[in-house]
C-alpha positions as semicolon CSV with decimal commas, in nm:
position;residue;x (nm);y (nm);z (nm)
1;X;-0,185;-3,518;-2,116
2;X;0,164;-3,379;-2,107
3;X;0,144;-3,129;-2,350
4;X;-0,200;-3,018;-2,176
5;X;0,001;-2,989;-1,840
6;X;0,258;-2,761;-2,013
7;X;0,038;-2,548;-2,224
8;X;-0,126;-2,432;-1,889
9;X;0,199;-2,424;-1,710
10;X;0,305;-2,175;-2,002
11;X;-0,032;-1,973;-1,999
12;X;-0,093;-1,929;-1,603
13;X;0,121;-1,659;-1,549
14;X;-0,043;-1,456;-1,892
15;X;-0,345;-1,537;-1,765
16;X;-0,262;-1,410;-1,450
17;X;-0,123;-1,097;-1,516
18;X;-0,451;-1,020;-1,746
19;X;-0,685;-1,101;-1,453
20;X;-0,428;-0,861;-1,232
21;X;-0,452;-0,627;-1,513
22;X;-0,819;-0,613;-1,470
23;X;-0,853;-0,577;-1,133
24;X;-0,615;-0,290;-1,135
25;X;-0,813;-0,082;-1,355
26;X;-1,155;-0,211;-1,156
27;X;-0,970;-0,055;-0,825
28;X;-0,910;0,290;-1,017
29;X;-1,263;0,305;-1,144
30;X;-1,382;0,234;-0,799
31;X;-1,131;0,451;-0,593
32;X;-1,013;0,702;-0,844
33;X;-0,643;0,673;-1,020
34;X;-0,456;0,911;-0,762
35;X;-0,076;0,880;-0,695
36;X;-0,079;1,114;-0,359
37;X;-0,296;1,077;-0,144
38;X;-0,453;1,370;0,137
39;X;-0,348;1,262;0,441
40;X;-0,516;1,515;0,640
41;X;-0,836;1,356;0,801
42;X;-0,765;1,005;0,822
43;X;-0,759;0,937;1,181
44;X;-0,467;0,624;1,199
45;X;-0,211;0,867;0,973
46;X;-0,251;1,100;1,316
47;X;-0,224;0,817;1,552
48;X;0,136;0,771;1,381
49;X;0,225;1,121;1,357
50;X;0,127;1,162;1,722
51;X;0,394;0,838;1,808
52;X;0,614;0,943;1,570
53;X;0,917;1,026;1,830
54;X;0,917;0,692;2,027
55;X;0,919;0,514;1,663
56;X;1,219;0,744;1,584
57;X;1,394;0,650;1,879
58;X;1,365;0,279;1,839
59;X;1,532;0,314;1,475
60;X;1,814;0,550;1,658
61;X;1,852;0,283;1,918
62;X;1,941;0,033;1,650
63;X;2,233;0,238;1,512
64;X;2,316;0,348;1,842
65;X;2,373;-0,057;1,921
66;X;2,529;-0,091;1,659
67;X;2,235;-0,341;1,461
68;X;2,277;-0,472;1,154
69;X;2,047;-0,371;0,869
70;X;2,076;-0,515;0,627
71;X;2,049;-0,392;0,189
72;X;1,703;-0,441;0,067
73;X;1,913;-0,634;-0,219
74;X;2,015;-0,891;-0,042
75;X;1,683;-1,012;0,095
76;X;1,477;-0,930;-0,244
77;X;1,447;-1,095;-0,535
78;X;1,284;-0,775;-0,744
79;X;1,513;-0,689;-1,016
80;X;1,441;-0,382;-1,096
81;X;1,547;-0,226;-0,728
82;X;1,925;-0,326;-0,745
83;X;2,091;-0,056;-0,589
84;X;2,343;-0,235;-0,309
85;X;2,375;-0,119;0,001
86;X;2,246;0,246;-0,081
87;X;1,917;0,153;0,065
88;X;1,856;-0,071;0,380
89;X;1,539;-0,228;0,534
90;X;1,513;-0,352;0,895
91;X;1,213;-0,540;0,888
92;X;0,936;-0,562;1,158
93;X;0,661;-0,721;0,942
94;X;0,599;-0,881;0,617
95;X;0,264;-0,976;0,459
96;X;0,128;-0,986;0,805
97;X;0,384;-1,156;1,008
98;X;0,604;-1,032;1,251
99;X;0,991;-1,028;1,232
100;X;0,988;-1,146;1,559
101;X;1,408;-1,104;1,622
102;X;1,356;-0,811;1,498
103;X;0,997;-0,671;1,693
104;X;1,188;-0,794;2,010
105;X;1,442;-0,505;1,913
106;X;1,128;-0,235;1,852
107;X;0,868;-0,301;2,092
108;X;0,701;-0,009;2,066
109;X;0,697;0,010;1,728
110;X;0,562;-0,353;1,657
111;X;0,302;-0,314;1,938
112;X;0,164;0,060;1,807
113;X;0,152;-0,127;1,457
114;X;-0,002;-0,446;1,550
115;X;-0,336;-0,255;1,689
116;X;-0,401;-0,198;1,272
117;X;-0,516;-0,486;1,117
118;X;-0,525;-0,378;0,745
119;X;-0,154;-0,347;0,763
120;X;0,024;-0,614;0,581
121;X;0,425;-0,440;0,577
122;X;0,637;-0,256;0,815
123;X;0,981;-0,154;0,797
124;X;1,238;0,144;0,869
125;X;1,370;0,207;0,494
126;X;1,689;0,400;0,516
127;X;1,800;0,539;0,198
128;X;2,219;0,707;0,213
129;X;2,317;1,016;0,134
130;X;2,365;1,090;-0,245
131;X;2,176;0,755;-0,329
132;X;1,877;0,688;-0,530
133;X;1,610;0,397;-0,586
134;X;1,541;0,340;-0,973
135;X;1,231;0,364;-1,167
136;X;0,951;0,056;-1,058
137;X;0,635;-0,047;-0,977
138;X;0,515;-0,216;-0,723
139;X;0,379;-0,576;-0,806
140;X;-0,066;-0,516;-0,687
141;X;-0,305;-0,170;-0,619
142;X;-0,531;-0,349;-0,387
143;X;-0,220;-0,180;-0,165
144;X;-0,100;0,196;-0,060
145;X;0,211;0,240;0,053
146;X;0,278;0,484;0,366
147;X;0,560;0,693;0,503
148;X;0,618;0,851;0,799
149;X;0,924;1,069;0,804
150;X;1,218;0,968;1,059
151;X;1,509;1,146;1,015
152;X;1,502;1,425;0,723
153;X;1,824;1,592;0,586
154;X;1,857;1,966;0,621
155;X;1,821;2,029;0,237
156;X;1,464;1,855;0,252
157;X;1,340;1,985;-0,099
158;X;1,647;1,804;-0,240
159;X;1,529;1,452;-0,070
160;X;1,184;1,335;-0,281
161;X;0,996;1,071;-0,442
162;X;0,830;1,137;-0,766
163;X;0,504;0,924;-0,861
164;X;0,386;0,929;-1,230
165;X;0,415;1,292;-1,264
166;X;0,386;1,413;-0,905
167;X;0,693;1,450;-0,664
168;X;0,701;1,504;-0,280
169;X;0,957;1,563;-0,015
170;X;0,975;1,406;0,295
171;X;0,913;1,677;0,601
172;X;1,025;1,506;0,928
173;X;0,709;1,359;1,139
174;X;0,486;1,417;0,868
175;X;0,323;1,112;0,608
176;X;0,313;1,054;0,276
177;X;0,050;0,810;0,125
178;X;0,056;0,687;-0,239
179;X;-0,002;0,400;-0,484
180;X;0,298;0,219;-0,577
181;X;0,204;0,087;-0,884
182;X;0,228;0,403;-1,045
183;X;0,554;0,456;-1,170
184;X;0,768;0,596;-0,943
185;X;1,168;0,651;-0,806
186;X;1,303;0,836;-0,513
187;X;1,657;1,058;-0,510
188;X;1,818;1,178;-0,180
189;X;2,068;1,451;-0,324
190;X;2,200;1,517;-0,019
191;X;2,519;1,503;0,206
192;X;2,256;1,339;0,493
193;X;2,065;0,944;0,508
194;X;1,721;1,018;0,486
195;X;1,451;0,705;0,709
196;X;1,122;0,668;0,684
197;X;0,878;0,417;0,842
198;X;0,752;0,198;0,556
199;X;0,465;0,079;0,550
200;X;0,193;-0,112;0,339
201;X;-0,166;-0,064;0,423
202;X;-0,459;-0,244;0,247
203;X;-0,627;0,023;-0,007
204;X;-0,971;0,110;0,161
205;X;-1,258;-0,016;-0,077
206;X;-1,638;-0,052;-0,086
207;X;-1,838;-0,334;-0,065
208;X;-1,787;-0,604;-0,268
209;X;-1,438;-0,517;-0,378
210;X;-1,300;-0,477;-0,047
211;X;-1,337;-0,849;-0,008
212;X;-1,214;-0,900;-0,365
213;X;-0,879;-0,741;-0,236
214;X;-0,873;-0,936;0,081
215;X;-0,877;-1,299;-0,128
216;X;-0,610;-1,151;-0,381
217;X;-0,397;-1,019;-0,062
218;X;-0,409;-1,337;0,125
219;X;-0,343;-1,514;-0,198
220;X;-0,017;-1,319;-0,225
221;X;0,062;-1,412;0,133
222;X;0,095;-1,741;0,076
223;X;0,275;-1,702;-0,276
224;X;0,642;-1,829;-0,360
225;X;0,772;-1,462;-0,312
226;X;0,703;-1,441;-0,011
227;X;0,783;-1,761;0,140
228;X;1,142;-1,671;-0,041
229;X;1,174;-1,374;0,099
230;X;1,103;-1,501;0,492
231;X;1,397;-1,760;0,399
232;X;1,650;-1,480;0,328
233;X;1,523;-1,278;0,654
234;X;1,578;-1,563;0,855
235;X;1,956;-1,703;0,644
């Protein structure tokens, strides 16, 4: 019985990342393997666009009092995204639920977010001058990431992400859209901080597999990650 115990100990996480595996490439067939994606006509990318100055001033309010942020090292256990305190992260929501010391700071923000229920993350990601984030991945597809554009330096084209092959620069109250789990890095060469609101939607999916996504997502939610990560928000 013992060795049972441990041979499945040893095998769930292959077994897992086959069956994530899987689903990934089910997701691409279904949706189409993009790493941008056009932003143009979806009606809640407008809705932030259109708010996009109150949720800058919130984030300028925070520096203004003086708040700290802290490095997205310090509450993350991801080791590939080591980088000190080059990048911050004041976080509003994770994996659904509110930050609440911090959503009492941003009240407009965390209200204008909350009327979206497919999204899971939110957070102003503020990335110094002269500073880059490393090569990753992100960890599932059944999510997009989003950003809408705070503050942009003055030498924009010189501030960019690159996914897989495909790089974009960030153009102040204007969104980007893309799949993390492509391959991808970011490089702000530039005297100037570039901030963005971060945030992780769920990837928009037919019938059946949209409810595939939602059991995998909520399964995530209530993973060991995450639970560690609330414990270091909240040290």
């Amino acid at each position: 019985m013992r060795i049972k115990n441990e041979m499945q100990h040893h095998s769930a996480p292959w077994l897992l990342n086959v069956i994530r595996i899987f689903i990934e490439v089910l997701f691409r067939i279904v949706d189409g393997d993009k790493t941008f994606y056009n932003t143009a006509n979806i009606d809640w990318i407008k809705d932030f666009e259109d708010n996009f100055q109150p949720i800058k001033d919130e984030y300028l309010n925070l520096v203004n009092n003086n708040i700290s942020i802290p490095d997205w090292q310090s509450i993350s256990n991801d080791p590939n995204v080591r980088v000190g305190n080059a990048w911050k992260t004041f976080l509003l929501k994770a994996y659904k639920k509110p930050i609440e010391k911090n959503a009492s700071l941003c009240p407009y923000t965390a209200a204008f977010i909350s009327k979206y229920p497919f999204i899971y993350t939110t957070w102003f990601s503020i990335l110094e001058a002269g500073k880059t984030i490393p090569i990753h991945r992100g960890p599932y597809n059944g999510i997009l990431r989003y950003h809408l554009a705070l503050v942009v330096p003055n030498d924009a084209e010189n501030c960019y992400i690159k996914v897989g092959n495909d790089s974009r620069y960030w153009q102040e109250g204007k969104s980007i859209l893309f799949d993390d789990t492509h391959l991808h890095a970011v490089w702000n060469n530039t005297n100037e901080r570039r901030v963005v609101l971060f945030v992780d939607v769920e990837r928009p999916l037919p019938f059946p597999f949209n409810y595939l996504n939602r059991f995998i997502i909520n399964r995530i939610n209530n993973s060991k990650f995450v639970s560690t990560l609330f414990e270091k928000i909240n040290e």
